[in-house]
PAVEXRO-808569 format. One record per residue (C-alpha): x, y, z. Coordinates in nm, 3 decimals. Layout:
+---------+---------+---------+
:      px :      py :      pz :
+---------+---------+---------+
:       X :       Y :       Z :
...
+---------+---------+---------+
END
This chain:
+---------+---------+---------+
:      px :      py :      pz :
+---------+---------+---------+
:   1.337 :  10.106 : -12.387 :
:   1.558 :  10.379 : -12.182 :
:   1.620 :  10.392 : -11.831 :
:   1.378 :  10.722 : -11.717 :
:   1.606 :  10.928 : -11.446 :
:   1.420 :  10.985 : -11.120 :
:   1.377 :  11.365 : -11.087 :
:   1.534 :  11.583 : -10.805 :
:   1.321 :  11.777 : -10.574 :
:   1.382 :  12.142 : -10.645 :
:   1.271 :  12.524 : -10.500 :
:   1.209 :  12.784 : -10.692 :
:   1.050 :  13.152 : -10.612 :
:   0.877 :  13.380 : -10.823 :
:   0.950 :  13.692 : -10.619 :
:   0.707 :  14.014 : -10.761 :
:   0.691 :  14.358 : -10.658 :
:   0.495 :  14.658 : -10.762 :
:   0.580 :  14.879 : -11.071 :
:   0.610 :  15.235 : -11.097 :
:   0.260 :  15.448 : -11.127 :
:   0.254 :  15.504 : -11.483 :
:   0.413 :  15.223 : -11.648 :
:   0.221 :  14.948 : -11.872 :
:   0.214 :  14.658 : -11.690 :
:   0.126 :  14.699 : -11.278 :
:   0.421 :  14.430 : -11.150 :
:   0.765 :  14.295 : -11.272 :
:   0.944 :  13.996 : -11.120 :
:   1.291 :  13.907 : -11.061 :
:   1.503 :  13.656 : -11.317 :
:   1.817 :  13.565 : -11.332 :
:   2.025 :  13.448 : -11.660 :
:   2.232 :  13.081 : -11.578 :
:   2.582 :  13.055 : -11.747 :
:   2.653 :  12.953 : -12.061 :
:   2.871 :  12.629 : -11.909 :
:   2.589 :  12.533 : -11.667 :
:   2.525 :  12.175 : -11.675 :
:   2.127 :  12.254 : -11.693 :
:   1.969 :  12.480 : -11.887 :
:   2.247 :  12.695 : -11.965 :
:   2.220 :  13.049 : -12.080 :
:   1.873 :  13.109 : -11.985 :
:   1.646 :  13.311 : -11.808 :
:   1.492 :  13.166 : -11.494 :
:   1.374 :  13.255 : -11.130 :
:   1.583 :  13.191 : -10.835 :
:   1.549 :  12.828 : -10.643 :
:   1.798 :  12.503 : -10.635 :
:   1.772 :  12.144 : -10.554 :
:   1.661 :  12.053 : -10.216 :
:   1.932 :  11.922 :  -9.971 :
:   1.886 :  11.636 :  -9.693 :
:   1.971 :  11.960 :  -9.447 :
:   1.728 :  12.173 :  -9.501 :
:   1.472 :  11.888 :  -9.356 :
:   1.695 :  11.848 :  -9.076 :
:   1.488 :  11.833 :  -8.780 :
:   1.707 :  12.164 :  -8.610 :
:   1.608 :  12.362 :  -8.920 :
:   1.265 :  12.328 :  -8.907 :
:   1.318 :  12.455 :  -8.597 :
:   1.382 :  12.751 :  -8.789 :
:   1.070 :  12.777 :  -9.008 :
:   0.800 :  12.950 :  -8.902 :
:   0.445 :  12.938 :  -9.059 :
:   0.393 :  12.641 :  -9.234 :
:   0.265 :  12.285 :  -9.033 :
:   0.425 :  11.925 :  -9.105 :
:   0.076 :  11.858 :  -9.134 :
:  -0.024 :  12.150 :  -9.451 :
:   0.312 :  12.118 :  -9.631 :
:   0.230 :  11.755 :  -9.683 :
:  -0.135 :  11.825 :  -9.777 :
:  -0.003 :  12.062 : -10.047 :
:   0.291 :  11.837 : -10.186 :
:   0.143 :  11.502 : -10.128 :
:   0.341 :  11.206 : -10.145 :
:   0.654 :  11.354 : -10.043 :
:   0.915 :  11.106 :  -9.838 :
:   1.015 :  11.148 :  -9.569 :
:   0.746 :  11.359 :  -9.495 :
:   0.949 :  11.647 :  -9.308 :
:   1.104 :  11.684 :  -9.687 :
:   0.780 :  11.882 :  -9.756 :
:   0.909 :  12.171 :  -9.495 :
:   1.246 :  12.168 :  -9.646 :
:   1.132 :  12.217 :  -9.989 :
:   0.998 :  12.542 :  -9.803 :
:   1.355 :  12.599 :  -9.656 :
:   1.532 :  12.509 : -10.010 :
:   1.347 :  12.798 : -10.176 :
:   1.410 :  13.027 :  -9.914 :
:   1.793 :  12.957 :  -9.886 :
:   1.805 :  12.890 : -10.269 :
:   1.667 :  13.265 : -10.324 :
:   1.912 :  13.439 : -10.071 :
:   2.225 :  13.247 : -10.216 :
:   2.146 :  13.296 : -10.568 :
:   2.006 :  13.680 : -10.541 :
:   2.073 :  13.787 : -10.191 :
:   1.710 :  13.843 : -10.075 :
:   1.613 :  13.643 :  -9.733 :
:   1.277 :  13.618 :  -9.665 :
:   1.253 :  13.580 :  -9.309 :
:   1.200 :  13.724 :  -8.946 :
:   1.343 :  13.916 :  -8.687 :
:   1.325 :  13.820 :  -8.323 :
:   1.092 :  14.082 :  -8.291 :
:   0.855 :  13.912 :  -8.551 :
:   0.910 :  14.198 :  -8.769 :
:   0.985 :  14.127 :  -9.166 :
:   1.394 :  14.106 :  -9.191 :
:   1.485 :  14.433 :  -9.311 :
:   1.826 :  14.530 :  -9.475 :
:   1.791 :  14.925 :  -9.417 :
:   2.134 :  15.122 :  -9.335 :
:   2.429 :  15.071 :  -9.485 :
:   2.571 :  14.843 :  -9.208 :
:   2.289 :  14.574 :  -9.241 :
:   2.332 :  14.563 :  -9.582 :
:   2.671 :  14.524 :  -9.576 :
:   2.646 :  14.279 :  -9.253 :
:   2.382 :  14.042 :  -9.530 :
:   2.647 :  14.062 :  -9.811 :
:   2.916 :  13.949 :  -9.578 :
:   2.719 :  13.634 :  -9.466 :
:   2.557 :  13.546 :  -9.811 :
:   2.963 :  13.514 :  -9.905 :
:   3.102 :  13.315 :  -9.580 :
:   2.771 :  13.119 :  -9.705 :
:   2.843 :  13.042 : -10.095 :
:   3.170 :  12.992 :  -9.983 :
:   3.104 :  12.688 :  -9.753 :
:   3.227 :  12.897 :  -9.441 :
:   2.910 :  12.913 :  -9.265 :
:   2.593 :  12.704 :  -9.317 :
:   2.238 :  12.795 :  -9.310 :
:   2.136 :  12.697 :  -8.997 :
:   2.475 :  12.881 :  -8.844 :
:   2.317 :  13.179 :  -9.020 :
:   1.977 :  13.158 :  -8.854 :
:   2.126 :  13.080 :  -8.506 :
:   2.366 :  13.351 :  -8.526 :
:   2.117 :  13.616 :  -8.617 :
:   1.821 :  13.481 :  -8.443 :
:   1.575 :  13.445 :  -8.760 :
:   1.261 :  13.237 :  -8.867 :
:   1.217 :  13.166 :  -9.225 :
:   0.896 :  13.314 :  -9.344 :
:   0.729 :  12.998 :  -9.479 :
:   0.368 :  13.192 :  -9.455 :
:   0.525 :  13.516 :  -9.683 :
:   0.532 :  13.200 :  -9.993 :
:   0.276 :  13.062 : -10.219 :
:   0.259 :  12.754 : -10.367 :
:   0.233 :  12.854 : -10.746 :
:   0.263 :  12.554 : -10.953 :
:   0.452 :  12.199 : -10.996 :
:   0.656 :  12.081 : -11.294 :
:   0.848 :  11.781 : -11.348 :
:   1.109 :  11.799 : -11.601 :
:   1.020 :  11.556 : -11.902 :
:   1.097 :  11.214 : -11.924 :
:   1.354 :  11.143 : -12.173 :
:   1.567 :  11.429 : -12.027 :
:   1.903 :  11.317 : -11.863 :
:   1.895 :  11.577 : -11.605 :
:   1.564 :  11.642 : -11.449 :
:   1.412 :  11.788 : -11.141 :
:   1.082 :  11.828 : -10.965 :
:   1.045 :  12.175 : -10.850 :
:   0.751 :  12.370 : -10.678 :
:   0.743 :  12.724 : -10.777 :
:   0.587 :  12.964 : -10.519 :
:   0.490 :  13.292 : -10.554 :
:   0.634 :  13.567 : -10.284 :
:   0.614 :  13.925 : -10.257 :
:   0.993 :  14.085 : -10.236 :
:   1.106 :  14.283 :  -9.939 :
:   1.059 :  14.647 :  -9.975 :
:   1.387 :  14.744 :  -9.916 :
:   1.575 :  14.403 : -10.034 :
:   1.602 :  14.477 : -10.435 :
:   1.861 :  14.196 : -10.525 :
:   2.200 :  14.139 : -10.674 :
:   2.288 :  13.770 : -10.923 :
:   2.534 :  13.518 : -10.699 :
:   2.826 :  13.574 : -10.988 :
:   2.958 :  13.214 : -10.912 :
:   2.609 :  13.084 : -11.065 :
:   2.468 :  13.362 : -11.279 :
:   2.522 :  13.555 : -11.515 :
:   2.274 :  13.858 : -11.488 :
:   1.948 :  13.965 : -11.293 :
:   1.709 :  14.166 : -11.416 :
:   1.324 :  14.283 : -11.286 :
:   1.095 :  14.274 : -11.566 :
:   0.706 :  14.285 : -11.633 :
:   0.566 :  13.910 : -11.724 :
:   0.458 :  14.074 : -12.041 :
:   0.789 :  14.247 : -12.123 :
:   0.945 :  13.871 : -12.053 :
:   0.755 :  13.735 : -12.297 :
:   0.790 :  14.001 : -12.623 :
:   1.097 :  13.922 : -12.529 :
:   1.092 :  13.590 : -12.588 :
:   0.914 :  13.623 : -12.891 :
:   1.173 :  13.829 : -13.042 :
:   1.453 :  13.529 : -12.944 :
:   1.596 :  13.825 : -12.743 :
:   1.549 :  13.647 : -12.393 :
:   1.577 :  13.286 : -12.384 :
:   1.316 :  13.065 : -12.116 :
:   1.210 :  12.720 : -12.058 :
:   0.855 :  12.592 : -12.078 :
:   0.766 :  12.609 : -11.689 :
:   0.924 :  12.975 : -11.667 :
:   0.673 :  13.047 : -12.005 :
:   0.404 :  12.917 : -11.837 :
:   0.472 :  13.088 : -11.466 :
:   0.501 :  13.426 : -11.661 :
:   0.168 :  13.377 : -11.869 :
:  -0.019 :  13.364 : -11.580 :
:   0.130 :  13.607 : -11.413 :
:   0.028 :  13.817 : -11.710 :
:  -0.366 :  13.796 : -11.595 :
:  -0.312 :  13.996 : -11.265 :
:  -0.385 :  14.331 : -11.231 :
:  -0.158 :  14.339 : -10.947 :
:   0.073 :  14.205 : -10.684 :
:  -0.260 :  14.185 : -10.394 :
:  -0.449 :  14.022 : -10.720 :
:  -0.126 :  13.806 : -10.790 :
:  -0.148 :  13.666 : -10.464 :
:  -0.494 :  13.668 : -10.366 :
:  -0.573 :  13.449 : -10.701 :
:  -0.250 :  13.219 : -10.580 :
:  -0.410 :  13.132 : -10.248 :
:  -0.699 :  13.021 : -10.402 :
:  -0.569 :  12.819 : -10.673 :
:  -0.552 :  12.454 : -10.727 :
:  -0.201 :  12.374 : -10.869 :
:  -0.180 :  12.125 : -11.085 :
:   0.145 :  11.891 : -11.169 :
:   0.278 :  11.906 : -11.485 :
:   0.512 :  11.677 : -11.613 :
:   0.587 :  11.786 : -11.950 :
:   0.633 :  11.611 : -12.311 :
:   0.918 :  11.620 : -12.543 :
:   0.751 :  11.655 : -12.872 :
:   0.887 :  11.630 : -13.283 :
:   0.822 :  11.913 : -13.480 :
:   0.947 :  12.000 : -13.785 :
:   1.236 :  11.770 : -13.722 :
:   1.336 :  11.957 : -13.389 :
:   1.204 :  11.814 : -13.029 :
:   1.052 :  12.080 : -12.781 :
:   0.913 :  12.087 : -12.434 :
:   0.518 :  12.132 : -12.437 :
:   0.234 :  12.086 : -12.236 :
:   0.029 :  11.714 : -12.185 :
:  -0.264 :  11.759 : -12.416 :
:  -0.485 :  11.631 : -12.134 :
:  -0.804 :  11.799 : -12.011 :
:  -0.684 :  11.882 : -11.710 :
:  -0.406 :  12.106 : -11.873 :
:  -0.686 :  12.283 : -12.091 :
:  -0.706 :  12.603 : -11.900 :
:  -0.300 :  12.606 : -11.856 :
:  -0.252 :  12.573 : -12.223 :
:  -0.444 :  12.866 : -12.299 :
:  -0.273 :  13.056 : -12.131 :
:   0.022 :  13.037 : -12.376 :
:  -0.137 :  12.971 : -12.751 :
:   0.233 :  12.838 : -12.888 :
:   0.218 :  12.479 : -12.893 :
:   0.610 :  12.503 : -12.799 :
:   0.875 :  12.661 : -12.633 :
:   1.261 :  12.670 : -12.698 :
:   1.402 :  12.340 : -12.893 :
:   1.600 :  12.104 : -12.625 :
+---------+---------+---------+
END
């Protein structure tokens, strides 16, 4: 027997945004590469998000969040404890997002999408992303100071993975789906990551193929899906409507090397179609 370590509850967002008229695929979505020391994952390709910290439940921050009920984030998450942990798992990804790539989904005072055009607002952002990474200014600060409301309603719930059990680091992380800013394009937190890069869910995956752009199983999986949509409207549309499912994947043996897959349970009979490889990168 081995001891099974209890996950950590984890944000992540899948930010999209339309392609150029003429190119192959309609919509590309943001990744960024970790470094090759990080503790998890290293050296991959992932979307921005982080675990979820006791403060971003804090009953002043949800003061801050604006679009999403106690009462639906708990329907959508379920057994989540203490309950108000469902909203911060809202904040996480939010907060997560702007410290890792700089984007902020949020509101003005005037209810207006948070908007970074002119040179002095976008250099105003940069400067308080920085006192932020470096532990001179919190969150909530942030939101006081510039009289915001996190845009809980601008994020889909996409899907649910729990990292498999025999891993010594794992986390339990709901992806949601959220359409970027038009004028917020992105730039990797260099403390953290090591690139950034837009790219079409298809391109991401030849990619992969080719060994040329390393993922893990739940970023495979996102990016399949994403592959069905004919655009970012569809993208979303399709998201509201969805059921997610949770997904704690399997370690698996083949060939005498263990890899991440998919439960080979009904339920997961649609999701595994999606990708016809039984497996993913070796771990």
């Amino acid at each position: 027997m081995f001891a099974v370590t209890k996950p950590k509850d984890a944000a992540s967002v899948i930010i999209v945004r339309e392609r150029r008229t003429g190119e192959d695929f309609p919509m590309e979505v943001l990744m960024v590469r970790r470094h090759r020391k990080a503790n998890f994952v290293p050296n991959v390709y992932v979307f921005p998000g982080g675990r979820v910290d006791e403060m971003d439940y804090h009953p002043h921050m949800l003061n801050y969040l604006q679009g999403v009920s106690l009462e639906e984030a708990a329907g959508q998450f379920g057994d989540v404890k203490p309950p108000e942990k469902a909203l911060g798992i809202y904040v996480a990804a939010i907060r997560e997002t702007f410290e890792e790539v700089g984007i902020l989904i949020a509101y003005e005072e005037d209810g207006k999408l948070l908007s970074y055009r002119g040179r002095d607002r976008k250099r105003r952002y940069a400067q308080l992303r920085a006192s932020l990474i470096e532990g001179r200014l919190s969150f909530l600060d942030l939101l006081e100071k510039e009289r915001l409301k996190l845009a809980a309603d601008r994020l889909i719930y996409f899907s649910h993975w729990i990292t498999p059990e025999l891993s010594p680091i794992r986390f339990n992380v709901r992806f949601f789906l959220a359409e970027a800013p038009s004028d917020q394009r992105g730039s990797h937190n260099k403390h953290e990551l090591a690139d950034l890069k837009w790219v079409s869910p298809p391109r991401a995956l030849a990619l992969y193929e080719k060994g040329e752009f390393d993922m893990v199983l739940p970023t495979i999986m996102n990016l399949a899906e994403l592959s069905q949509y004919k655009s970012v409207s569809h993208a979303k549309e399709t998201a509201r409507r969805k059921k997610v499912l949770t997904v704690l994947s399997e370690i698996k043996l083949f060939n005498g090397v263990y890899f991440e897959v998919v439960p080979e349970r009904e339920e997961f009979e649609d999701l595994r179609r999606l990708w016809p490889h039984l497996v993913s990168r070796p771990v």
